[in-house]
PATI-762036 format. One record per atom (N, C-alpha, C, O, CB): x, y, z; residue in one letter. Coordinates in pm, whole numbers, plus 32768, in hexadecimal, padded with zeros to 4 digits. Atoms other than C-alpha are relative to their C-alpha. Glycine has a CB too. Layout:
N
XYZA...
//
This chain:
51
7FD67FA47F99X8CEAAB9B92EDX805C7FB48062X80437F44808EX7F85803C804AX7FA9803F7FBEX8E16AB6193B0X7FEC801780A1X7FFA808880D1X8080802B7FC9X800980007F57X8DDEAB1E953AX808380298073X80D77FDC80A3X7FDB7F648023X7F817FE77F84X8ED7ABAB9635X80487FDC807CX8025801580E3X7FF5804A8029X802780437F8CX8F50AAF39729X803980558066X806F80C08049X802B7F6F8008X80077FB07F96X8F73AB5598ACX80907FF28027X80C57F848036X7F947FDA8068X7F6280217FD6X90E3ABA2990EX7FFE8044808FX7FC680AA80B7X8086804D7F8CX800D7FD77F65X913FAB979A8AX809A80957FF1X80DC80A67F8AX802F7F3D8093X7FAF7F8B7FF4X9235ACDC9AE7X80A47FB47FDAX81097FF87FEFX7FE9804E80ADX7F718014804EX9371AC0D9A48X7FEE7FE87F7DX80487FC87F30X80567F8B8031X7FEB7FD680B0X92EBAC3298F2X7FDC7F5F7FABX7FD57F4D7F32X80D9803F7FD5X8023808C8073X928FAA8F98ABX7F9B80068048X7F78804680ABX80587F5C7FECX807080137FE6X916DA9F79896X7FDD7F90809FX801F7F2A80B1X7FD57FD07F76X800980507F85X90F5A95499F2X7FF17F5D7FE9X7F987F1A7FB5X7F8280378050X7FF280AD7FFEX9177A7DE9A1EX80888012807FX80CE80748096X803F7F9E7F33X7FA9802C7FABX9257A7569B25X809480367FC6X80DD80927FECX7FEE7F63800FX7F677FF28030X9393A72C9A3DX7FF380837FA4X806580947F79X80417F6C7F9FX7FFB7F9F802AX9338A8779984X80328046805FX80AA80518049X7FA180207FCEX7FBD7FCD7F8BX938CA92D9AC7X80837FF3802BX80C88058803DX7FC87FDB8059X7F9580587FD0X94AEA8469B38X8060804B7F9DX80A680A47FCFX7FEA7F4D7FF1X7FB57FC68082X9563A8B899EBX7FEF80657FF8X805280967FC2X7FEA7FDB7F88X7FF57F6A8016X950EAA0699E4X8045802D8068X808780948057X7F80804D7FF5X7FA57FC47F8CX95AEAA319B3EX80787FE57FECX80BE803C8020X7FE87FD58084X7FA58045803CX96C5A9759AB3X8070806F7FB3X80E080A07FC1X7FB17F9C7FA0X7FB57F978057X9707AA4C99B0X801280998002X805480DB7FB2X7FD47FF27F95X7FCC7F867FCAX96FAAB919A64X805C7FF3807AX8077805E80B0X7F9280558023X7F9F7FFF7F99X97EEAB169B7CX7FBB80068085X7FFD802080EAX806080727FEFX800A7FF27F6CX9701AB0F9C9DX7FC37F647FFEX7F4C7F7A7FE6X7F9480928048X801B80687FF9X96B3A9979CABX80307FF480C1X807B802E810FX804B7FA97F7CX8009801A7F69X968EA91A9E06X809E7F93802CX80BA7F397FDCX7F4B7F9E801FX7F9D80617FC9X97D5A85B9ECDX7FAA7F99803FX7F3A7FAE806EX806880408069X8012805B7F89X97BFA7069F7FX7FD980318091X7F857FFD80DAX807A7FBC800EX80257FBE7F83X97C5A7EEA0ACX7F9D80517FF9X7F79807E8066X805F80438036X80787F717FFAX96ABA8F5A045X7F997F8E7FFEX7F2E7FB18030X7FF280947F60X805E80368053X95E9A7D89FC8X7F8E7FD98083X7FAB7FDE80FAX80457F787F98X806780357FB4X9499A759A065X80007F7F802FX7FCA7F588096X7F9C800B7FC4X800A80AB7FE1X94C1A5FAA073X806F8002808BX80D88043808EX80487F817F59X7FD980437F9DX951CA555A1DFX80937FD47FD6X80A67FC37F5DX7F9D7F94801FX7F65804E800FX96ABA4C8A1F7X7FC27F528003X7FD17F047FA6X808B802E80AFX805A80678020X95DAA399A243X7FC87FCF7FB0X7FE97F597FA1X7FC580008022X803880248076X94FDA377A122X804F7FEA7F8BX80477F8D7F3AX7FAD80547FE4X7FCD7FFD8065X95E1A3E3A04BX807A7F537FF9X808D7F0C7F97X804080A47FFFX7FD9807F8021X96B8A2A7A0A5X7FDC7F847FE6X80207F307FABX802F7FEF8034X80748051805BX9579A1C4A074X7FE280327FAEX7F6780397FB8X7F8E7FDE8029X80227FD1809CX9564A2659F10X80797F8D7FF6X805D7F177FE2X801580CA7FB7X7F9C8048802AX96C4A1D69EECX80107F737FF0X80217F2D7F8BX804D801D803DX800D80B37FF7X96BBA0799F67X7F797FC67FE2X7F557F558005X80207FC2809EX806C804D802CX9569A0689EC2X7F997FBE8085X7F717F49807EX80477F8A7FA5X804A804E7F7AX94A3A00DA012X7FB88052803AX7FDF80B3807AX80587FC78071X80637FAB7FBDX935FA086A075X7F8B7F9D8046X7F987F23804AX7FBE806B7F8EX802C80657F84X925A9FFBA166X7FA17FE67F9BX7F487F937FADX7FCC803480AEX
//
């Protein structure tokens, strides 16, 4: 018997990068400017530097 798995309201199965890509590929993916992450953080992502 085949098990079904649980799909969130964009149709993949729930994971981080399942999401990420599904927004992707319908055109509503988030901008640098919509996005959640701090201007701050996001430039300690860059230069690799966290406390």
């Amino acid at each position: 018997m085949a098990t079904r798995r649980k799909k969130n309201k964009l149709g993949v199965k729930n994971s981080l990068v399942n999401n990420i890509n599904a927004r992707k590929n319908k055109g509503i993916s988030r901008s640098k400017k919509k996005g959640t992450v701090k201007k701050e953080d996001y430039d300690h992502l860059k230069k690799n530097e966290w406390d």
